[in-house]
C-alpha positions as CSV (number, residue, x, y, z in Angstrom):
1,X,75.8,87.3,79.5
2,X,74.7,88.9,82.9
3,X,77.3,91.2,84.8
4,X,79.0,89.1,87.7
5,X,77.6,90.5,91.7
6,X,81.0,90.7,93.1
7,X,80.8,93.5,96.4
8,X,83.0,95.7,94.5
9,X,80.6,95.8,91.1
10,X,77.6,96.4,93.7
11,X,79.7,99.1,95.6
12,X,80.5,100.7,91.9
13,X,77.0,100.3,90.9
14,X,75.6,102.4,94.1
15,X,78.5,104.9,93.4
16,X,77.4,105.5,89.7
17,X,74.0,106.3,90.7
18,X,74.7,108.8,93.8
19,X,77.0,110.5,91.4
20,X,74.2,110.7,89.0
21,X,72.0,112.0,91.8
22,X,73.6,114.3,93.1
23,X,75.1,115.4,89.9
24,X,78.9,114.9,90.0
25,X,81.2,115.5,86.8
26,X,82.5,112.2,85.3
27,X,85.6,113.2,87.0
28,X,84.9,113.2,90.5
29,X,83.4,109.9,89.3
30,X,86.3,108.2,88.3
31,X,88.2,109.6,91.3
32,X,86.4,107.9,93.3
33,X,86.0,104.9,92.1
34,X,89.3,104.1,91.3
35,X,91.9,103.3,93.7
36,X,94.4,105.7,95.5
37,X,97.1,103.1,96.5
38,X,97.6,99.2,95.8
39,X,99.7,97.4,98.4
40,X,100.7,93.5,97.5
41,X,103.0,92.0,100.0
42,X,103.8,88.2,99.6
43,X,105.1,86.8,103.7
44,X,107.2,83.7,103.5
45,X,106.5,81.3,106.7
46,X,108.3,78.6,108.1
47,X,105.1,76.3,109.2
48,X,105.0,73.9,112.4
49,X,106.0,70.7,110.2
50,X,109.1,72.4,108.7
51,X,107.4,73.2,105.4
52,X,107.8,76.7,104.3
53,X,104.2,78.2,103.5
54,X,103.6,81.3,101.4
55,X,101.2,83.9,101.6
56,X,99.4,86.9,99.7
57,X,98.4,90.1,101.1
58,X,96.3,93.1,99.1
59,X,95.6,96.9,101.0
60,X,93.5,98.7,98.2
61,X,93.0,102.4,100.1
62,X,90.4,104.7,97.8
63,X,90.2,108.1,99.1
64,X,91.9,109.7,102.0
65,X,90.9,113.1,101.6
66,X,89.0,113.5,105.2
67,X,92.3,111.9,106.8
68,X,94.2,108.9,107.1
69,X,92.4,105.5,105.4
70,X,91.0,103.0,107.6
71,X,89.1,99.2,107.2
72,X,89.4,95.7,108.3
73,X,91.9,93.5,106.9
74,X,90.2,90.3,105.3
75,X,92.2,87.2,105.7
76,X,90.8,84.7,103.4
77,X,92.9,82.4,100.4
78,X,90.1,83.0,97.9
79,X,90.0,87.2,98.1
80,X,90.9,89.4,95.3
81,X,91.8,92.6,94.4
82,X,88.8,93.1,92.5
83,X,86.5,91.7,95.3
84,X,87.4,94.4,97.8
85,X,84.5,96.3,98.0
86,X,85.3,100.6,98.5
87,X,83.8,100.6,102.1
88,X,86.4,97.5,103.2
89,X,89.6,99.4,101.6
């Protein structure tokens, strides 16, 4: 069974080997591949027609140590936690 390309196993791929390379403890590897701070928000909406729509948010921010976290916010219905790649959190 081959291991499913997602752009966060691709971003955790490249982040294993520059830690190899440039010799990180596991640590610092874990640090930074897990996340800091998980944010789920569910907004409820009352739509044009009257019908009353609901919708998912995720903010995944993964390191803030050189100041304040910054990235796009992705608006799509099929987007996951786990598809957030490192640069977009």
């Amino acid at each position: 069974m081959s291991e499913e390309h997602t752009p966060l196993t691709v971003a955790l791929s490249q982040l294993k080997l520059a830690c190899k390379k440039l010799e990180l403890d596991s640590g610092m590897h874990k640090m930074l591949s897990l996340p800091k701070r998980s944010i789920s928000v569910s907004i409820d909406i009352r739509m044009d027609n009257g019908a009353v729509g609901v919708f998912n948010g995720v903010r995944v921010q993964h390191w803030d140590a050189r100041g304040p976290f910054k990235g796009g916010i992705r608006y799509s219905p099929n987007v996951t936690k786990t598809m957030l790649p490192l640069w977009q959190c």
